[in-house]
N, C-alpha and C positions, 0 to 999 in steps of 0.2 A: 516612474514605476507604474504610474496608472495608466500609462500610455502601452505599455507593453503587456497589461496584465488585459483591457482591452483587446489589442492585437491578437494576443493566444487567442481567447474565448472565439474572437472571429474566424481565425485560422479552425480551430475545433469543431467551429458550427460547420463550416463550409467542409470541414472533412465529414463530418457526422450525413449532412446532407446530401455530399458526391456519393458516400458510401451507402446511404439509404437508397439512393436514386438507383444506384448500379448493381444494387444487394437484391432489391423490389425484382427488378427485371431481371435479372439470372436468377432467382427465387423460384418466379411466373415462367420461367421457359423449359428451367429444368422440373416443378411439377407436373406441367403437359407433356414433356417430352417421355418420364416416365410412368405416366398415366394411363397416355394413350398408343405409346408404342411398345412399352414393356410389358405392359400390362399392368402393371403394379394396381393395388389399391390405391385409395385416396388419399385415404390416413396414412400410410406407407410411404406413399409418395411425396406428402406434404413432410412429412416427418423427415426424411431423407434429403429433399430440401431444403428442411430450414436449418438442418444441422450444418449443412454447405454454405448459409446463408451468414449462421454465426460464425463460421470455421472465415469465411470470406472478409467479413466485417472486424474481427480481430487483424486480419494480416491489413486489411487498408489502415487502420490506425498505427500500423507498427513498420509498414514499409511503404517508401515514396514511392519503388519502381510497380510495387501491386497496384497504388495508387494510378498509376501513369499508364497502367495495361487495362485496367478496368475504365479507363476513359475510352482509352483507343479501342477497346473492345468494340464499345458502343457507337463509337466512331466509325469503323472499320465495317460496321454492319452496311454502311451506306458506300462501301468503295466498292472497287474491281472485284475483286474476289468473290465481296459477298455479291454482287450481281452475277457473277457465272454459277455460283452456289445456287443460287433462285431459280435462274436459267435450268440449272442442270433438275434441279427439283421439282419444278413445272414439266420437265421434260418426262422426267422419271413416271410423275402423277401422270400423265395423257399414256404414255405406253403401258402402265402397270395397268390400266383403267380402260383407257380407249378402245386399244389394241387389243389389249384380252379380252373384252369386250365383243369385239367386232370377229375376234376368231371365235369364242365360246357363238355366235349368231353364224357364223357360215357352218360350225361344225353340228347344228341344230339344223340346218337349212339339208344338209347332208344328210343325216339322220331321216330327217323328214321323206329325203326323196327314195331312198332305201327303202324305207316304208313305202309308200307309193308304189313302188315296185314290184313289193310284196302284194300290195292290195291288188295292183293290176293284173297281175300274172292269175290273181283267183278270179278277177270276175274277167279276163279273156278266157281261162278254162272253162266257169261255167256255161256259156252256151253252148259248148263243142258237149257237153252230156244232156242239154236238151236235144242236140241232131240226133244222139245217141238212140234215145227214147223213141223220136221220133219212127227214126229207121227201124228198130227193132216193130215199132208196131204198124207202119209197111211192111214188114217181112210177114206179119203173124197175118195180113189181111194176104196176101198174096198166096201163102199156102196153104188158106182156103180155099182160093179163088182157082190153085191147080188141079182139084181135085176131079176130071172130068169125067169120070165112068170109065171111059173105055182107056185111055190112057191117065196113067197118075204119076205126076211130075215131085217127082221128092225135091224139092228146094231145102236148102237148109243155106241160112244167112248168117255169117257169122259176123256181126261187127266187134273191132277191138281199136278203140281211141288211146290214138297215141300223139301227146304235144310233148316236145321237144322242149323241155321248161329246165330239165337237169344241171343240161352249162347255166341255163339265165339264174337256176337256184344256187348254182357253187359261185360264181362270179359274185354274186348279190353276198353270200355269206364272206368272201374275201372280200369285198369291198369294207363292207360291216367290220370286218376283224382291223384292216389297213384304220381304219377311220377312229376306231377306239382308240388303238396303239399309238396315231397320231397326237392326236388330243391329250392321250393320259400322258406322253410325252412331254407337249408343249404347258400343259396345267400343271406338271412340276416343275417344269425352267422356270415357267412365270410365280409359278407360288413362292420356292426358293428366290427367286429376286426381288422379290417383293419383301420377303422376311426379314433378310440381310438390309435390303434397303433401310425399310424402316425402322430395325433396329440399330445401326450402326451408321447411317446416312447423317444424324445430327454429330453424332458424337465423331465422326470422321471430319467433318464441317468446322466443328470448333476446334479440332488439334489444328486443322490447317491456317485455322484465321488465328490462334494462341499462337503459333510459329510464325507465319505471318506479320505479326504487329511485332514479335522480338525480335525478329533481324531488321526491320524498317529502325525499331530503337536503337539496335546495336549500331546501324550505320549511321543515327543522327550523331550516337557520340561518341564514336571512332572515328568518321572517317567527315571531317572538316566541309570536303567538296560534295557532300551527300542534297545533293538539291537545295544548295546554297545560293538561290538565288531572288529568296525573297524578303523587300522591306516591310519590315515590320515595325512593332513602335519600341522596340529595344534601341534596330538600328538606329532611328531617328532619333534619341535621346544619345546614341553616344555619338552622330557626327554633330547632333548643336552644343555639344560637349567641347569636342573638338573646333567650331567656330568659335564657343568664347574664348578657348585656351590661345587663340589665334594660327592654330594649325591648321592643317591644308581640308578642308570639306568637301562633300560629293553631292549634297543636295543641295538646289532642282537637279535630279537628274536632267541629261538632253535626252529629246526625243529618239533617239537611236537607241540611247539604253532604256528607256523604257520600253520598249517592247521586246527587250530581254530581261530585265530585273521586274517585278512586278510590283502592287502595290497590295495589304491585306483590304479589300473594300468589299464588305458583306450585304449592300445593298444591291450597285448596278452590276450587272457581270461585263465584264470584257469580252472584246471578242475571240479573245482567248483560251476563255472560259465557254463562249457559245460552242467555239470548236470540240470541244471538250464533251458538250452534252449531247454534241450530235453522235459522236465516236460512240458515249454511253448509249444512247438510244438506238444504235444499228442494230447488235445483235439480239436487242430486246425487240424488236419490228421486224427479223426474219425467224425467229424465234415462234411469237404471235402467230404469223403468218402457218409454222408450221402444223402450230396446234391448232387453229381452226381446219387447214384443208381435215387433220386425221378425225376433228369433232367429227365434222361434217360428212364424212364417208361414212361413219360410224352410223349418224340417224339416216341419211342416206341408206344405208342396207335395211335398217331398223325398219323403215317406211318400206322399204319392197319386202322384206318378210313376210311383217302385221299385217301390211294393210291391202299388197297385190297378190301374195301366194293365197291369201283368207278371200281376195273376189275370185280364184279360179275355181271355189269346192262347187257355186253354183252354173258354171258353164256345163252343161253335159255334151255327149257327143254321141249321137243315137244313130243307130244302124240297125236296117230293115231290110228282112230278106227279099227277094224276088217274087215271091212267092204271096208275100202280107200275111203268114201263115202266123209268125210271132216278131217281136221283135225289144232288143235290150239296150238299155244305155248306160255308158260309164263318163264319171264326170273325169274332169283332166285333174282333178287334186281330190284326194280323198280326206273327211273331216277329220277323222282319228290322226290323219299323220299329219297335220298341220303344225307347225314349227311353233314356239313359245319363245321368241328373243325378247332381249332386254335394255332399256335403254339407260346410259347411266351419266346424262346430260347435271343431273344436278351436282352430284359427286364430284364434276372433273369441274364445271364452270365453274364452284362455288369457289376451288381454294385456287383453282387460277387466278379469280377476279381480285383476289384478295394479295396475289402474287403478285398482279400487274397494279395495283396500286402504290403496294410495296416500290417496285421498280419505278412509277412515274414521280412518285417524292425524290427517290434519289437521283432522278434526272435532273431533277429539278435544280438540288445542291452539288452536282456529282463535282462541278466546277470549284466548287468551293471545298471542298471539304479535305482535299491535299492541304492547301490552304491551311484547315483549323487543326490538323493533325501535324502539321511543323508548329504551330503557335503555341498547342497543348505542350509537347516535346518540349518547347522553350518554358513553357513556366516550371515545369516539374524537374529541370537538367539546366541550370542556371547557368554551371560553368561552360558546360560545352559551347550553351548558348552564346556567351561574351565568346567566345574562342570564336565561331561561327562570325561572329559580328565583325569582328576586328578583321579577320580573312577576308571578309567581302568589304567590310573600306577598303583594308589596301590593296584588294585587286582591282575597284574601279579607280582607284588612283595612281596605279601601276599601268591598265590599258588608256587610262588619261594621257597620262605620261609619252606611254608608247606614241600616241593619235597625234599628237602635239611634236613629239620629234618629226615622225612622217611626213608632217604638215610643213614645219619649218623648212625641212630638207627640198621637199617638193619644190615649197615657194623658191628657196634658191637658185635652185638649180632653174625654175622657169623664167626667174628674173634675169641673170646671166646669159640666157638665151634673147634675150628680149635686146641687151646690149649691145651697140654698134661696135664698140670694139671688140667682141667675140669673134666676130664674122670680119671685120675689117681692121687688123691690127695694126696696118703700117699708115693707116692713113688716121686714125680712130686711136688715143689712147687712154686710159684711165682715170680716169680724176685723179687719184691720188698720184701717179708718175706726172701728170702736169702739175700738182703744186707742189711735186719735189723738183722740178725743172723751174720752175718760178723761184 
C-alpha cells in the first residue's frame, strides 16, 4: 500500500512538473505573441494567457493524449517543420524589412533627382535673363550712338527669351506623379503583408505544427510499420525475456542489421545521424546566404545615397563666357534635394541572430530528436508500444529465418557442384549407391 501510494505522489509530481514546464512556455509565447503582434495590452494580454494557461493545466491532469502533444509540441519545435517555420520567418523579417527598405531608399533617391531637376532647369534659366539685361542695355547704348545729325537710324531691339523648359516641365511632373503611384502601390502590398503576416504568421505556425504532431501520433498507433525501426530499451527487456523463456532472441544484432535497426544513444551520434544534420543544416546555409547578399545590397545603397550623393552637393561646375564679362556656377547635386535614406541593420540582424541560434541548437540534436519523439510516444501509448515491439522481434526473426534458408540452399547447391559425380556419373558414384552396392 505504501509502495503505490509513493508511486502516485511520483507520477503527480512529474505530471504537475511536465505540465508546469510546458504551461510556463506556451504562457511566455502566447503573452508576446499577443503583445506584440495584436497589440493587446499587457494586463490583457497576460490575463488572456494565463486563463489558457489554467484552461491548459486542467486538460494535462485529465488527459494522457494532452499530455503526449504538449511533449511533442515542445519537441516538434526542434524538427523539420519547425526549421522551414524559422526559415520562412527569417525570410519573411529580411523582405518585410530589407527590401522595403531598400525600395522606400531608391524611391527617395528618385524623389531627390526629380528635385534636382527642378532646381537645375532654374538656375540653367537664370543666366539666359542675365544675357537678357545684358542685350537690352547694348541696345539702349546703340540708340544713342545712332543719333548722327544728318541721318538718324531708328533702331528698335526687341529681345524675347524663349527656353524650351515646357516638355522638360510636363515629363518632370509625369515622372513625379509615375513615382508616387508607384510607391503608394508597393507601401500597401508591403504594409498589407506585413499586417497579415504578423498577425496570423504565429497562429498559422501552430495549427500546422498541432496537426502535425497528431497525424505523426495517429500513425504511431495505427499503423504498426510507422518507423519501426528502432531498439529501444522496451525492445531489449522483452527479447531478454524471451532468452530466459528459452525462445528464439535477436540480440546482438549482426552488423548488417545494424545499420538498419538503430540503437537510442544520446551521447555519440552515428553516422547516421551526421547525415542527418548535414541535410538539417543545407537549407539553413543557403538560406543565410540569401539574407546576407539582400542585407548587404541594402547598406550598400544606404552608403552611396548618404555618403556619395551628400559629396556631389560640393563639386560645382562653372562656366565662363568668352567674353570674362560674368560668369555662374551650378553644382551637380543641389543641398535642398539631398535624399534622407534609412538603414535598418539593427531591426533585421538582431532577430535573425537570434533565429540562427535557434536553428544551430537544433542542428545540433536534429539527429536525435526523431529518436526521443518515438521514445516519448512509447511511454505515453504502452500498448501500441508492446504491439510495435513484438512486430519487430518477429520481423528480424522472420528475415533471419529467410537469410538462413538462402544461405542453406545456396551452400547446397554449390556443394553438388563441387562433386565428381555431378559432372561424371558413369565413372563417379555417390557414396550412398556404393554402400547400397556394398
Amino acid at each position: 500500500m505504501n509502495t503505490f501510494f509513493f508511486s502516485l505522489l511520483a507520477t503527480l509530481f512529474l505530471v504537475w512538473k511536465l505540465g508546469s514546464c510546458i504551461c510556463g512556455l506556451k504562457y511566455s509565447f502566447m503573452a508576446l505573441y499577443l503583445f506584440y503582434t495584436s497589440d493587446y495590452d499587457l494586463k490583457v494580454a497576460g490575463g488572456i494567457a494565463g486563463c489558457f494557461g489554467i484552461f491548459f493545466i486542467v486538460a494535462l491532469f485529465h488527459s494522457k493524449r494532452v499530455r503526449c502533444f504538449g511533449t511533442l509540441f515542445l519537441i516538434s519545435i526542434f524538427m523539420k517543420k519547425s526549421r522551414n517555420l524559422l526559415l520562412t520567418a527569417g525570410t519573411s523579417l529580411v523582405i518585410l524589412r530589407n527590401i522595403r527598405n531598400t525600395l522606400e531608399n531608391l524611391t527617395g533617391l528618385g524623389k531627390s533627382l526629380i528635385c534636382n531637376f527642378k532646381a537645375k532647369k532654374e538656375a540653367i534659366t537664370s543666366p539666359f535673363s542675365i544675357y537678357v539685361k545684358m542685350l537690352k542695355w547694348i541696345g539702349s547704348i546703340l540708340k544713342g550712338m545712332t543719333d548722327l545729325g544728318v541721318v538718324n537710324l531708328d533702331t528698335k531691339l526687341k529681345i524675347t527669351p524663349k527656353v524650351e523648359s515646357g516638355i522638360l516641365r510636363e515629363r518632370l511632373a509625369q515622372a513625379e506623379q509615375k513615382l508616387n503611384e508607384t510607391v503608394r502601390h508597393i507601401q500597401a502590398i508591403m504594409s498589407t503583408v506585413s499586417a497579415v503576416s504578423s498577425k496570423l504568421f504565429p497562429a498559422i505556425s501552430f495549427l500546422i505544427l498541432l496537426s502535425f504532431i497528431m497525424l505523426q501520433v495517429r500513425k504511431y498507433r495505427k499503423n504498426i510499420k510507422y518507423k519501426n525501426k528502432l531498439i529501444t530499451g522496451r525492445f531489449v527487456d522483452f527479447d531478454t525475456k524471451k532468452k530466459a523463456e528459452g525462445e528464439p532472441h535477436v540480440l546482438p544484432l549482426t552488423p548488417e542489421e545494424e545499420k538498419v535497426y538503430t540503437r537510442v544513444q544520446l551521447v555519440r551520434p552515428s553516422p547516421k545521424e551526421g547525415k542527418a544534420m548535414f541535410k538539417f543544416c543545407f537549407p539553413i546555409a543557403s538560406h543565410f546566404l540569401a539574407w546576407t547578399i539582400i542585407i548587404t545590397v541594402d547598406a550598400l545603397l544606404y552608403l552611396f545615397v548618404d555618403i556619395r550623393i551628400a559629396s556631389l552637393v560640393g563639386i560645382p561646375l562653372n562656366e565662363d563666357s568668352h567674353s570674362q564679362d560674368f560668369s555662374y556656377s551650378i553644382t551637380l547635386f543641389e543641398k535642398q534635394c539631398l535624399p534622407k535614406p534609412k538603414l535598418l541593420l539593427f531591426h533585421s540582424i538582431a532577430p535573425l541572430v537570434a533565429i540562427l541560434m535557434i536553428l544551430l541548437v537544433m542542428a545540433v540534436v536534429a539527429g536525435k530528436l526523431s529518436h526521443i519523439r518515438l521514445v516519448v510516444c512509447e511511454k505515453f501509448f504502452t500498448d501500441a508500444a508492446e504491439d510495435r515491439v513484438e512486430y519487430l522481434h518477429a520481423h528480424i526473426l522472420r528475415k533471419r529465418g529467410k537469410k538462413k534458408k538462402k544461405r542453406e540452399k545456396t551452400s547446397r547447391v554449390n556443394k553438388l557442384f563441387l562433386q565428381l559425380h555431378f559432372w561424371f556419373p558413369l565413372l563417379f558414384k555417390p557414396k550412398d549407391d556404393q554402400l547400397c552396392t556394398v
